[in-house]
PyMOL CGO cylinders between C-alpha atoms (Angstrom):
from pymol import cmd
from pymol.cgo import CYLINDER

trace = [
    CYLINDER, 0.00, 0.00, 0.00, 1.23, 3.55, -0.62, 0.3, 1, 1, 1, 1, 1, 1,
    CYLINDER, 1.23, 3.55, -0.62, 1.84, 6.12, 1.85, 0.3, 1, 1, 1, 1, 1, 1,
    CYLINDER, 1.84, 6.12, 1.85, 0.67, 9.51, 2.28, 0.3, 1, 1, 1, 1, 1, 1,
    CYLINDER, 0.67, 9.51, 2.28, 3.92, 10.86, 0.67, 0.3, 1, 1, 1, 1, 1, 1,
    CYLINDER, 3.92, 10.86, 0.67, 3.47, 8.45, -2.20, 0.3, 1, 1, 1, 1, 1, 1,
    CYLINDER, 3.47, 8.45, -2.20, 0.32, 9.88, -3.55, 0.3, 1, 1, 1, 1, 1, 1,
    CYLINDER, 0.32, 9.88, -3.55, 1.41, 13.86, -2.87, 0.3, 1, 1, 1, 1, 1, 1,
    CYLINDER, 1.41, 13.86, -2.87, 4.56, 12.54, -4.95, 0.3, 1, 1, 1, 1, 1, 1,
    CYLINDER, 4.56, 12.54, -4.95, 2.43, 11.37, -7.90, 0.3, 1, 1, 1, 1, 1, 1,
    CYLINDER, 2.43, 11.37, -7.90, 0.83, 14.50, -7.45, 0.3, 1, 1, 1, 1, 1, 1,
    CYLINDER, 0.83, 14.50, -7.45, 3.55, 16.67, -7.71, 0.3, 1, 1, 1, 1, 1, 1,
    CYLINDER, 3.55, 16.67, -7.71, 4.88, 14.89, -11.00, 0.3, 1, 1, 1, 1, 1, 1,
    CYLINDER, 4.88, 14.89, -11.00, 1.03, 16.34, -12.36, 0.3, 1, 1, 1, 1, 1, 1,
    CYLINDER, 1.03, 16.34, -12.36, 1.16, 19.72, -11.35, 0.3, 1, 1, 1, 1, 1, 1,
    CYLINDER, 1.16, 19.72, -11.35, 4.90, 19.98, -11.76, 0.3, 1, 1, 1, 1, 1, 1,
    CYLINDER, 4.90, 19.98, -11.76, 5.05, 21.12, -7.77, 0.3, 1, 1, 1, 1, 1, 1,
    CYLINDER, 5.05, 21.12, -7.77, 4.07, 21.13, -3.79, 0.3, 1, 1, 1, 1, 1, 1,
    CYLINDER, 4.07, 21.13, -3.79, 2.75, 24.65, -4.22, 0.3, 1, 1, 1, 1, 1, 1,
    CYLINDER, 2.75, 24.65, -4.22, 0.48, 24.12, -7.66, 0.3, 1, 1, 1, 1, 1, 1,
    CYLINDER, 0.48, 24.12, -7.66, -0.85, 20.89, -5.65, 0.3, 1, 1, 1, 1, 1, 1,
    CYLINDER, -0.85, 20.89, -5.65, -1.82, 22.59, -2.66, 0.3, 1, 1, 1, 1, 1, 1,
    CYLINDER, -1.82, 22.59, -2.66, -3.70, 24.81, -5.39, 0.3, 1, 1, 1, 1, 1, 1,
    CYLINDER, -3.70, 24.81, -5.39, -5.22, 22.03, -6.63, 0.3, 1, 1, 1, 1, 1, 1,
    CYLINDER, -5.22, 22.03, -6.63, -6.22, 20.73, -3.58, 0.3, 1, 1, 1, 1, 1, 1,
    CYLINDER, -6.22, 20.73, -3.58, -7.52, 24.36, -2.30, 0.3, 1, 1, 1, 1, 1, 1,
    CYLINDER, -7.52, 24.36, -2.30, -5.18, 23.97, 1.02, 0.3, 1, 1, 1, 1, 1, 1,
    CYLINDER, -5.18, 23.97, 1.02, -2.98, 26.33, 2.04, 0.3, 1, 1, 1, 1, 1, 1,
    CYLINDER, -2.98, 26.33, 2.04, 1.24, 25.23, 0.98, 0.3, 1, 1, 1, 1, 1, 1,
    CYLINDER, 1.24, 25.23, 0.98, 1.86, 24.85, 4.67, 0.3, 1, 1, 1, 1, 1, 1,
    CYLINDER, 1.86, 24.85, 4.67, -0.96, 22.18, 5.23, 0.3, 1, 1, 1, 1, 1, 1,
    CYLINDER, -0.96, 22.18, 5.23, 0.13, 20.58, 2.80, 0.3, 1, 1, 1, 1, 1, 1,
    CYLINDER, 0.13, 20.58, 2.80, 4.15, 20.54, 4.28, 0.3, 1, 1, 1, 1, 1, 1,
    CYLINDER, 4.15, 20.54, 4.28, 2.48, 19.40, 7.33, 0.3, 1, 1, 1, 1, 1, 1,
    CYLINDER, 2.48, 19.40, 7.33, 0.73, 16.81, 5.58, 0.3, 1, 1, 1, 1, 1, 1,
    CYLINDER, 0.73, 16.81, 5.58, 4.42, 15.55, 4.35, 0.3, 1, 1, 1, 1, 1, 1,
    CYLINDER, 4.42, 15.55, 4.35, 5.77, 15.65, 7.45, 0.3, 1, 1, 1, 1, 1, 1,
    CYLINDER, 5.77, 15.65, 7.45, 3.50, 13.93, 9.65, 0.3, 1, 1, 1, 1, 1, 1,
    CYLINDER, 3.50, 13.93, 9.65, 2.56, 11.49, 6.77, 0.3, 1, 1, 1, 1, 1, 1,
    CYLINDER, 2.56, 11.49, 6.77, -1.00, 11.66, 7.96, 0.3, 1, 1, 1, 1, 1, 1,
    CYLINDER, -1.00, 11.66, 7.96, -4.03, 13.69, 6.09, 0.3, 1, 1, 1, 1, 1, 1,
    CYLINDER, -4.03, 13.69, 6.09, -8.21, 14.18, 6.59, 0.3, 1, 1, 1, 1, 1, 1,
    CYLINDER, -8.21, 14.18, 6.59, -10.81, 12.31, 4.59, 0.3, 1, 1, 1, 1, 1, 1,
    CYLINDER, -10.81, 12.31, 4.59, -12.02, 15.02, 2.83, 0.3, 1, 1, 1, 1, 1, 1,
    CYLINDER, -12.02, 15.02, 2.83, -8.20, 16.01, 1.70, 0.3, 1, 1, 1, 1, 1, 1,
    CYLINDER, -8.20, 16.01, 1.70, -8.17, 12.09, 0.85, 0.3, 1, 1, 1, 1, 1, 1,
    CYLINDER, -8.17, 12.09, 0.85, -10.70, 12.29, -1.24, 0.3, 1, 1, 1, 1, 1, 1,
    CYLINDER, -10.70, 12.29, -1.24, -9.28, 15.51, -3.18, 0.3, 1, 1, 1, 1, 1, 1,
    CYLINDER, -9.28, 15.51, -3.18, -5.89, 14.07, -3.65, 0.3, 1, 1, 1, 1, 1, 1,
    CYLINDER, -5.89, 14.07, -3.65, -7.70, 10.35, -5.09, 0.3, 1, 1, 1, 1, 1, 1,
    CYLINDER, -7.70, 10.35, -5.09, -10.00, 12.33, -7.48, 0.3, 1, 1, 1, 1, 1, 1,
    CYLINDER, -10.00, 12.33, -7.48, -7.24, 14.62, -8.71, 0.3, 1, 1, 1, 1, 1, 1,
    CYLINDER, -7.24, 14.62, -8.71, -5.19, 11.45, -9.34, 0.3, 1, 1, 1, 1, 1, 1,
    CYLINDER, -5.19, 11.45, -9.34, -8.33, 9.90, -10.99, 0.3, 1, 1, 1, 1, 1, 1,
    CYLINDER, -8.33, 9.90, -10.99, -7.51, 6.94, -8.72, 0.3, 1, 1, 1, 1, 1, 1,
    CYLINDER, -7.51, 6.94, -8.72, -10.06, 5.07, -6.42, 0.3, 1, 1, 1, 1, 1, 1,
    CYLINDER, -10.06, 5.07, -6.42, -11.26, 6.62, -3.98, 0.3, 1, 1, 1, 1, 1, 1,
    CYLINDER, -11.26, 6.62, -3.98, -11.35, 3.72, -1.37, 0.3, 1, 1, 1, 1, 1, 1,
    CYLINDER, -11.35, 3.72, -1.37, -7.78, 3.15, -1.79, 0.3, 1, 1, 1, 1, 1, 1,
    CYLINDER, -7.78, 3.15, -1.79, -6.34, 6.75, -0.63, 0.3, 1, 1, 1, 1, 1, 1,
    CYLINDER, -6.34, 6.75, -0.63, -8.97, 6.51, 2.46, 0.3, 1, 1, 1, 1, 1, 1,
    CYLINDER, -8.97, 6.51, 2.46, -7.86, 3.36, 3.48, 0.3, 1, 1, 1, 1, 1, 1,
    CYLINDER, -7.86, 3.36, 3.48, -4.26, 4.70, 3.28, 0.3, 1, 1, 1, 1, 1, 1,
    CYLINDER, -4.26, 4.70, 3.28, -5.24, 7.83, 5.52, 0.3, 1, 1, 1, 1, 1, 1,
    CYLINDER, -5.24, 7.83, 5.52, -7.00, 6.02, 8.25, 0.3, 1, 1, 1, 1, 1, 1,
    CYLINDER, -7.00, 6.02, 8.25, -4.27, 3.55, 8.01, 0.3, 1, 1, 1, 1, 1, 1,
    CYLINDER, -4.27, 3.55, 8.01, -1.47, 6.74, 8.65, 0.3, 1, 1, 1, 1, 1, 1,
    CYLINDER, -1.47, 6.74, 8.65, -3.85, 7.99, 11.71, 0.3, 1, 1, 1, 1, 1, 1,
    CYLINDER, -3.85, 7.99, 11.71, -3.89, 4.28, 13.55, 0.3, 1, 1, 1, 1, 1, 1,
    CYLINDER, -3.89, 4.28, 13.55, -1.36, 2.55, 15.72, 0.3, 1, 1, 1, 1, 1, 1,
    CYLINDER, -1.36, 2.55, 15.72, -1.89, -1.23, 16.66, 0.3, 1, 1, 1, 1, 1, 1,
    CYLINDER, -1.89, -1.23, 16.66, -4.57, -3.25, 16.01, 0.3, 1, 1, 1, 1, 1, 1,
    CYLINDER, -4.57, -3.25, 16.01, -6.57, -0.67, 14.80, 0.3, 1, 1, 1, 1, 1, 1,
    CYLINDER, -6.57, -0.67, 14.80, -3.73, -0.40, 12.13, 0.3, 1, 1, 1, 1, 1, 1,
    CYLINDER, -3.73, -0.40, 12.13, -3.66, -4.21, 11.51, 0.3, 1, 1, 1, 1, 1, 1,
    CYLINDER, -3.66, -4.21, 11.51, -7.33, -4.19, 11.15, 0.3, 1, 1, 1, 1, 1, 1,
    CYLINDER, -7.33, -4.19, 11.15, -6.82, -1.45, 8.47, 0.3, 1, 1, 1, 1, 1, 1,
    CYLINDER, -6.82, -1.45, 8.47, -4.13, -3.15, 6.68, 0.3, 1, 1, 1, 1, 1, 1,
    CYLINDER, -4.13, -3.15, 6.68, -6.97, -6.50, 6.93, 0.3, 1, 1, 1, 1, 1, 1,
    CYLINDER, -6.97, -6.50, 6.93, -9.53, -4.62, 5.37, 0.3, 1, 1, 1, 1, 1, 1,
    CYLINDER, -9.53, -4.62, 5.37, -7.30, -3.27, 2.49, 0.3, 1, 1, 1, 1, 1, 1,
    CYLINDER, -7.30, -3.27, 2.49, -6.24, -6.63, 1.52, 0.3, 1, 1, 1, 1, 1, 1,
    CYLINDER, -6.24, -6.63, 1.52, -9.46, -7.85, 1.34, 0.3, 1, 1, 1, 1, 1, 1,
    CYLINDER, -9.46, -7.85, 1.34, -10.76, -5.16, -0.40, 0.3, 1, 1, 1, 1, 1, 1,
    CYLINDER, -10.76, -5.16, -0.40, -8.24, -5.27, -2.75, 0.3, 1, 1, 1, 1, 1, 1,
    CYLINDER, -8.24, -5.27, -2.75, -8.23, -8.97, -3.25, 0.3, 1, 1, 1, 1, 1, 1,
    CYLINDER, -8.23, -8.97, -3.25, -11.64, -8.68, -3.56, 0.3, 1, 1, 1, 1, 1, 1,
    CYLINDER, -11.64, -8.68, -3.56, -11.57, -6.68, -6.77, 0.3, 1, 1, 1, 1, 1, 1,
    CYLINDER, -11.57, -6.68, -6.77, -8.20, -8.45, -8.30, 0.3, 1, 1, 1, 1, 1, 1,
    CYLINDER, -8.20, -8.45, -8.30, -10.33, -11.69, -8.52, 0.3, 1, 1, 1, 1, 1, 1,
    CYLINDER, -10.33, -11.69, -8.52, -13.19, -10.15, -9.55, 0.3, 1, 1, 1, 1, 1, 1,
    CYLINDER, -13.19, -10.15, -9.55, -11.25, -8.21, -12.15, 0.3, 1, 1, 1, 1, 1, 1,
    CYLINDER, -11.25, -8.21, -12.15, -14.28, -5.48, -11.49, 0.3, 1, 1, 1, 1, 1, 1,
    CYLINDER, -14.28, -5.48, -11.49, -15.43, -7.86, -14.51, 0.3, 1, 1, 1, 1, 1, 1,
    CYLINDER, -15.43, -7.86, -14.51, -16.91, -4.74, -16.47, 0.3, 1, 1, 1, 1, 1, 1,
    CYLINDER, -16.91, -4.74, -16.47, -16.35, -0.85, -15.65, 0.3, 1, 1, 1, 1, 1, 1,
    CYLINDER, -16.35, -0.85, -15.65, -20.33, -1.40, -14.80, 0.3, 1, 1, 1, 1, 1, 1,
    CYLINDER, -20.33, -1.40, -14.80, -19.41, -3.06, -11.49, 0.3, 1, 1, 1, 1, 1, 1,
    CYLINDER, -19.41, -3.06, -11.49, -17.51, -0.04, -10.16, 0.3, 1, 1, 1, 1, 1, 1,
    CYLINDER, -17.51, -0.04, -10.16, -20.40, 0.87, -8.03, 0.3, 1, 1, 1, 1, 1, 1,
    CYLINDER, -20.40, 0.87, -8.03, -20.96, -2.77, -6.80, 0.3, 1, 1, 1, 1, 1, 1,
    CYLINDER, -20.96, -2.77, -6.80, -16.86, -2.90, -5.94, 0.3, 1, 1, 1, 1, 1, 1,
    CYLINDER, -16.86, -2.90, -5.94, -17.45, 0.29, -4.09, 0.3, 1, 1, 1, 1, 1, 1,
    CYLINDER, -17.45, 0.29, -4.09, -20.26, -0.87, -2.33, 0.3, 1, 1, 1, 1, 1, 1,
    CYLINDER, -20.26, -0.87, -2.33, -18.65, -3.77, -1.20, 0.3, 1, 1, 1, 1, 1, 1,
    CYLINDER, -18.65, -3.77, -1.20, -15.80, -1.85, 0.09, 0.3, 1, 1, 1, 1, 1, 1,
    CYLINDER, -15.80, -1.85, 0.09, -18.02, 0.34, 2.30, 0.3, 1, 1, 1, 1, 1, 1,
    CYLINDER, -18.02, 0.34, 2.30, -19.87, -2.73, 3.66, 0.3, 1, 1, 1, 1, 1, 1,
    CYLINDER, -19.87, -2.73, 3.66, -16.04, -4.21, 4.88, 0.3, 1, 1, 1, 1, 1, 1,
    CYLINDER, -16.04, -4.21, 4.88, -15.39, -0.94, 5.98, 0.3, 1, 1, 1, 1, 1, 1,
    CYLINDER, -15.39, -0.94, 5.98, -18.03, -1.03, 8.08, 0.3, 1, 1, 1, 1, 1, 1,
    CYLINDER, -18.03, -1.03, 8.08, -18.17, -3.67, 9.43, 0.3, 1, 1, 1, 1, 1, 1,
    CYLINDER, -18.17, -3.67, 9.43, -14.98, -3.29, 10.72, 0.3, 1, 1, 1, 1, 1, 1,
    CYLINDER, -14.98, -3.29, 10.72, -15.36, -0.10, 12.61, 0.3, 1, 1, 1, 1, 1, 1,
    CYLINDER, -15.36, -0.10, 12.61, -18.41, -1.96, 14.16, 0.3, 1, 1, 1, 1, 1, 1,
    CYLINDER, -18.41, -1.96, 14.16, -16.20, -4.67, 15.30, 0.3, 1, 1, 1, 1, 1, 1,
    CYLINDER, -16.20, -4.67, 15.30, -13.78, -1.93, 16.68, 0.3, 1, 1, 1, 1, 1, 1,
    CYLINDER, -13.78, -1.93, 16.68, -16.27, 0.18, 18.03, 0.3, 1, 1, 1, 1, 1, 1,
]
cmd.load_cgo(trace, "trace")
């Protein structure tokens, strides 16, 4: 799984720098250097940074939540993403129609695992 600092890299080889992504992303340049340096981000800025990458979605929340836990709320994290992900490698998403059903799926896990934490 990538790390925070992955996907702000990937953005940076878009808009050519930190500051033109922090544009992008409508956050000031020193949010975003405190992103980097704490390697953690919010959902919402999650959700910017996976739609400007025209990546899923799921994926870069996972990774967030997974950079804000310690322990076995970590491990339960790093569960969920390989199912989630194993999920849709042997489904092969089988048509670009079964986005919505992959996504789906992905919130169910993800909820039931914060039940099973909470």
């Amino acid at each position: 799984m990538k790390t925070i600092n992955d996907y702000f890299d990937d953005l940076k080889k878009i808009t050519g720098s930190d500051y033109a992504t922090a544009k992008k992303l409508k956050i000031g340049k020193s949010s975003l250097s405190t992103i980097r340096s704490r390697g953690q981000m919010a959902d919402e800025t999650a959700l910017k940074v996976a739609d400007l990458l025209q990546i899923d979605r799921t994926e870069v929340l996972i990774a967030a939540a997974m950079a804000r836990s310690e322990g076995e709320v970590k491990n339960a994290w790093e569960d969920v993403s390989k199912r989630v992900y194993k999920g849709v490698m042997l489904g092969g998403v089988v048509a670009l129609g079964s986005v919505g059903l992959a996504h789906t799926m992905a919130a169910e896990m993800i909820n039931g695992v914060h039940c099973i934490l909470c």
